[in-house]
N, C-alpha and C positions, 0 to 999 in steps of 0.2 A: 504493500500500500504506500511505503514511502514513496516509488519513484512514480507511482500514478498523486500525491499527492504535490511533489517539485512538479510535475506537468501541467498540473490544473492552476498552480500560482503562475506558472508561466504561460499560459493560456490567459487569464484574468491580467496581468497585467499587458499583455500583447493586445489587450482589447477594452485600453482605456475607459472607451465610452462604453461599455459593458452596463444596463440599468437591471435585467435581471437573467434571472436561470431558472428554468423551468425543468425540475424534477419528478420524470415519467416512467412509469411503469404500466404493462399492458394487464389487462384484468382477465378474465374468464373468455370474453369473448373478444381478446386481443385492441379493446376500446383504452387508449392511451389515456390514463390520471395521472393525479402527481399533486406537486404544490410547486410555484413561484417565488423564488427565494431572491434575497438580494446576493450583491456578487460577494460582499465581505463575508456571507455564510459558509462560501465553498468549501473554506481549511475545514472547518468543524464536519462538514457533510461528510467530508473526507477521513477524518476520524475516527468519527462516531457514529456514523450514519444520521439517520431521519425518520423521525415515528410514523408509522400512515398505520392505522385500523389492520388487521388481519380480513376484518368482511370487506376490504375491497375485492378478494376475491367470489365473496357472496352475492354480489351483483349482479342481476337478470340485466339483459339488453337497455330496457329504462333507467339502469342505474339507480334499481329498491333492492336493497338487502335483501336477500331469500333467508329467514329466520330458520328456515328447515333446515339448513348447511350446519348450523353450531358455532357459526361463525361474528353471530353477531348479540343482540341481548344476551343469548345464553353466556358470552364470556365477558358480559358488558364494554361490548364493542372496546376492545382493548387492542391495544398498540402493538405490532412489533417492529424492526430495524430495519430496513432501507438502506441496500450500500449501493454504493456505485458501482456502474460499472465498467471496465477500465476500457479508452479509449471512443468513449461515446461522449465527450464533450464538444460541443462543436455550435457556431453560430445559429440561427433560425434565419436565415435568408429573407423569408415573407415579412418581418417583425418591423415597423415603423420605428419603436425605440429599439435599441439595438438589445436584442437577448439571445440567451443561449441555452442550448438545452444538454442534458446530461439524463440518461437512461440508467437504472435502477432497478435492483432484484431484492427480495423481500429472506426475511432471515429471523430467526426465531432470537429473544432477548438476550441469548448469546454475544450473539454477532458471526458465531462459527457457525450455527446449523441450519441450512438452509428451509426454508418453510415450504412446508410440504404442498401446500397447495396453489405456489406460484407456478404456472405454466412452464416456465425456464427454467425451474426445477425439473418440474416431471420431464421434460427432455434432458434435460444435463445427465440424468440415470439412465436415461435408453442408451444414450451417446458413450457411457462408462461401461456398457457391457461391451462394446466396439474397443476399445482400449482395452479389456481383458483379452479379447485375440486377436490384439495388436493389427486393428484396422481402422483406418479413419473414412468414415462416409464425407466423401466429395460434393457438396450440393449445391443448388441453384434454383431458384423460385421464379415463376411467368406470372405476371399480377396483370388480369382484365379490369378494367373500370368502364364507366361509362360520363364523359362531359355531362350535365344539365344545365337546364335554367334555375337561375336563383327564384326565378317568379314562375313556380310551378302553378296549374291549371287545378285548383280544387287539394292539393296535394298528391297529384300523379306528377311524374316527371315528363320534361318532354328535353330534348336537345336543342344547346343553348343556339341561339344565332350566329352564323361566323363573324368575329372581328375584321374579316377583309372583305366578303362577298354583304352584308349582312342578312344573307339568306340564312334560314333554320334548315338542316339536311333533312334529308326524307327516305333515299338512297343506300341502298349498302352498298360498299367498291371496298372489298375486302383489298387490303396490302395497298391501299391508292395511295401514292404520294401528293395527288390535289387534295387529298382530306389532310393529309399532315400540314401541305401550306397552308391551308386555310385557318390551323390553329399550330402557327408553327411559334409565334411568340410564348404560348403555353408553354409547347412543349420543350421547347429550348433551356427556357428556364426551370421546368422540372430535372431534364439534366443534371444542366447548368450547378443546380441547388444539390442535386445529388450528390455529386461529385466537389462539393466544398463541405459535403458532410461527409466525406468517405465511404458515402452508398455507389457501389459498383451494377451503377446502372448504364448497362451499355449500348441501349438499342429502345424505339418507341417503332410501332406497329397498329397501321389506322386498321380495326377489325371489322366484323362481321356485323354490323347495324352502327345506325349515323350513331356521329358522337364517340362509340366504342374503341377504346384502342389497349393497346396493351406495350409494358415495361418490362422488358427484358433484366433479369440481375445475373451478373459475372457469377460464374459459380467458386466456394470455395471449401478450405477444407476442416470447416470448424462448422458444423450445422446449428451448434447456437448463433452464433455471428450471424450466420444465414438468414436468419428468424428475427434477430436485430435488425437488419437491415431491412426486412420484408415491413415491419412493424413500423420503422422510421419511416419507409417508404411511402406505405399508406397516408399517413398524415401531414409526410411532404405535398403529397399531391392532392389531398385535400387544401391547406395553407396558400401554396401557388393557384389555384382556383380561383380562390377568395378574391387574391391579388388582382386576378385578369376578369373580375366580375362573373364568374362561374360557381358550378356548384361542380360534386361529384358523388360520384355512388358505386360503392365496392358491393352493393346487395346483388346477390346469387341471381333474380332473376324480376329486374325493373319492368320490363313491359313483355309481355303476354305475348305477345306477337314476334321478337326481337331475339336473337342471342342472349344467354343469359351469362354473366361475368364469374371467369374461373381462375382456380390458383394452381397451376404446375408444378411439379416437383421435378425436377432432375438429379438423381442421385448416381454415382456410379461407388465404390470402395476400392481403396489403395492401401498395399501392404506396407510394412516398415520402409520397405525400400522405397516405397514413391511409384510404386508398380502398378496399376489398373487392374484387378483381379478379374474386372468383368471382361476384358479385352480378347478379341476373337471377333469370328464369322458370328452375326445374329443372328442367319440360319440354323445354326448348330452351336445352341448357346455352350459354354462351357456347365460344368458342375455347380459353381458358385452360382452364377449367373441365373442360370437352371431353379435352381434352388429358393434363391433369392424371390423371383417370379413366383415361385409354387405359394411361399410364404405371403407374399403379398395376395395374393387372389385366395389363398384361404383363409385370410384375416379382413377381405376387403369386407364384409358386413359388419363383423365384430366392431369394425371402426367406423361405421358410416354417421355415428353419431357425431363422431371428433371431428371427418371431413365434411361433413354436410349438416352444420352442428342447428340451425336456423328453420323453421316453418316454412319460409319460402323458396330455403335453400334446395329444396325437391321439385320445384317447379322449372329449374334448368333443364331437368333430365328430359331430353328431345332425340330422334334419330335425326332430324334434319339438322341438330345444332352441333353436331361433333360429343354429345356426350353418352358416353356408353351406361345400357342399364344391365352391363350381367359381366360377372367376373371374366374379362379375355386379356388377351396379350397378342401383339403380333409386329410385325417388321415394320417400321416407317406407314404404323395404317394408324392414320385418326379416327378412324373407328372403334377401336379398340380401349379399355380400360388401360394398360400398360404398352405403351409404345417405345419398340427401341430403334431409335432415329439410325438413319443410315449415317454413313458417311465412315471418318476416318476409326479404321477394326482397333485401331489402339486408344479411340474414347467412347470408347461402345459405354453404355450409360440407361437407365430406366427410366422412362420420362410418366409419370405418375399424374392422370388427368380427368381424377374424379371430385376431388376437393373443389367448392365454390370458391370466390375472391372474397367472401363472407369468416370464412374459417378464420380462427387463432393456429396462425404459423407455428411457432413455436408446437399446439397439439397437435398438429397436422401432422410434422416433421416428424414429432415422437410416434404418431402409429404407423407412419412410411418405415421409420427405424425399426419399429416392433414389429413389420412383418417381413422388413427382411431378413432380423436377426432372429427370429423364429424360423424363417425357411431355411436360412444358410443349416443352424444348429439342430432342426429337426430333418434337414437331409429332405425336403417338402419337394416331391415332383408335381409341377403343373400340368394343366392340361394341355392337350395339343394347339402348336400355333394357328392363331384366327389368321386367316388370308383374303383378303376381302370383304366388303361390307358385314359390319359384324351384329349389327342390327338386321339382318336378312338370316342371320346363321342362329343366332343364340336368344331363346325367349328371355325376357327381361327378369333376371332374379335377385338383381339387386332389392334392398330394403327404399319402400318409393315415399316412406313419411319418418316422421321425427320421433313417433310414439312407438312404433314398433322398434326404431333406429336405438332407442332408448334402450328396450327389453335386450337386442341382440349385443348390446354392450356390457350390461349387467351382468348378462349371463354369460361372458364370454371368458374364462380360464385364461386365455392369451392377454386380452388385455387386464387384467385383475393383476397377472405378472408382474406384466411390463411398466402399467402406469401407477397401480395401487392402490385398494382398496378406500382410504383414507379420502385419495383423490377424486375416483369416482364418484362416491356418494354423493361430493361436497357437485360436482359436476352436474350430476344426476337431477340433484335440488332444482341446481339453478334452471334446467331445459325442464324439467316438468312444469314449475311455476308459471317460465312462458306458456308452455302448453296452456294449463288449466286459465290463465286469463284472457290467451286466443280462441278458447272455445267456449269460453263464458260474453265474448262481444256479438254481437248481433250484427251482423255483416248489411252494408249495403245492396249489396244482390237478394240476400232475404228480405228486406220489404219491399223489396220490386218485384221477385218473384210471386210473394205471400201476403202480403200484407190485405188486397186489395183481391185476393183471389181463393181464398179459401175460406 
């Protein structure tokens, strides 16, 4: 902690005009908190950390304590430590007064134990069974989002106006570089931003419905970091939004008609040496590789709660939208639940593309982790490779809602494992409580349908 504390003075005085710092941590469902400190707080942050409640991770979507978790009255909403975390100090770009933000993991009144139910925990232990045989998971995240208007219709979204044309798009032109121009000052400076925060964002991509594009991240070889980055990400590109009179929206699935916005995973594992385990013909996967697959497609339900953690987040699932509903795998086909992209045999890699852009990175990563460190170590053979439309081949047996997505997690042996018991439950809280208050509202479409007819 010493030389992460000489950094952070020497950060603070590099930045004079420094007025504050904004200390954030991701919650339950990856939704960035924290507190706003001034800059002379930093030496102490740095020491001693910073109290924040333990129920921030009891947090439903609204940001109400789920009392069912234990996390909250029950322990009289008490405190525990906040430390930094090292390397994550850095400017806000978007900020008028000049501030700075610094990201933070949660820690039991120790200050050594890390608390069981921060997210970046429960990955940090998936990632520690990979260092028991001596392998490092290589990773990299694809983040869809979708532009809006700030002056949404009723509260539906619609796609902002261009800043150059000031037409509102209507259009899909998947990979169009006229949709990049036309909001290319955004996009420049979401870079731009990126990369004076040391987010390894290397690429933007106009997608599959107006508005939609997506953010490529450098992949690397620390999948927490990966998850930092994914988490900064997001609310970079929320912030720069603001900036350019936009809104945006990482939700699974905005308009009904449209693509719905996903999160990628790109994993491949390197031995001691710095050697690609998975590397070979994707024909004829190797052992690991093999394996690895098998583990992931027999844990993909167990986990649909952690990648598709949201109510809405099942509304993506479409054949015409690239999203697969039934455990497959196959060569360079986006039709497939697991795709291994062509290209160069010595970065043969798992591209992982069931998770909505809705999901907590950080638990995504830990069940991507936990099924391949289950397949490698159960020796898991998959099924035969999908070749072609895999929607045409395979009836949909993915889990298609959040309540059953629920049950298949509870009752799942692999993840009770991998993530723990402790953690689930407190998880479980939180996704039921949405549940039971989304199906306690009275929907629009029901008194159009009922109201006036039965």
């Amino acid at each position: 902690m010493g030389s992460d504390l000489e950094n952070a003075k020497a950060f603070v005085q590099a930045h004079p005009e420094l007025q504050f710092v904004d200390l954030l941590i991701a919650d339950m469902n990856g939704i960035v908190r924290g507190k706003r400190v001034d800059p002379s707080a930093i030496e102490k942050v740095f020491e001693k950390g910073v109290a924040l409640p333990a129920s921030i991770f009891a947090l439903n979507i609204q940001g109400t304590t789920v009392e069912e978790t234990g996390l909250g009255l029950e322990i009289g909403e008490a405190d525990r430590i906040c430390l930094p975390i090292p390397d994550t100090l850095n400017m806000e770009p978007w900020q008028k007064r000049p501030t700075a933000q610094l990201l933070m993991t949660m820690y039991e009144l120790d200050r050594q134990t890390p608390f069981f139910a921060d997210p970046r925990v429960v990955l940090q232990r998936v990632v520690k069974r990979f260092e028991e045989l001596e392998i490092t998971p290589v990773t990299a995240f694809e983040l869809e989002f979708y532009l809006i208007d700030q002056e949404n219709l009723s509260g539906r979204p619609q796609p902002p106006k261009s800043p150059t044309s000031g037409k509102r798009p209507a259009s899909v032109q998947v990979y169009s570089i006229d949709d990049l121009d036309e909001y290319a000052d955004f996009l420049a400076d979401v870079l731009d931003a990126a990369h004076e925060q040391s987010i390894p964002a290397d690429a933007l991509v106009a997608e599959s419905a107006p508005g939609q594009f997506e953010v490529n991240l450098h992949h690397v070889d620390d999948p927490v970091k990966a998850c930092d980055h994914a988490t900064l990400l997001k609310r970079l590109v929320k912030n720069m939004a603001y900036d350019h009179e936009m809104d945006t929206t990482f939700m699974a699935k905005p308009y009904h008609d449209q693509s719905g916005s996903g999160m990628h995973v790109h994993v491949s594992l390197v031995d001691k040496d710095g050697k690609n385990i998975f590397a070979g013909d994707p024909e004829q996967p190797n052992d690991m590789l093999r394996w690895a697959i098998g583990g992931l497609l027999a844990t993909m339900n167990d986990a649909m709660a952690v990648l598709c953690p949201n109510i809405n987040s099942y509304r993506r699932f479409s054949p015409e939208y690239y999203v697969a509903s039934a455990p497959t795998w196959g060569v360079d086909n986006r039709t497939a639940a697991l795709r291994l992209p062509g290209g160069d045999p010595d970065a043969l890699r798992i591209e992982h593309r069931i998770a909505g852009a809705d999901a907590n990175p950080y638990l995504l990563m830990a069940a991507v982790l936990s099924g391949i460190h289950f397949g490698i170590t159960h020796k898991i053979e998959p099924p035969p490779m999908t070749v072609g439309n895999a929607h045409e081949q395979h009836e949909p047996s993915l889990v298609n809602n959040l309540r059953d997505a629920l049950r298949e997690f509870e009752d799942s042996p692999v993840m009770l494992e991998y993530l723990g018991y402790k953690f689930m439950q407190i998880f479980v809280a939180c996704k039921e409580n949405e549940l039971t208050e989304f199906e306690h509202t009275i929907s629009d479409l029901e008194y159009l349908w009922y109201l006036h007819t039965v």
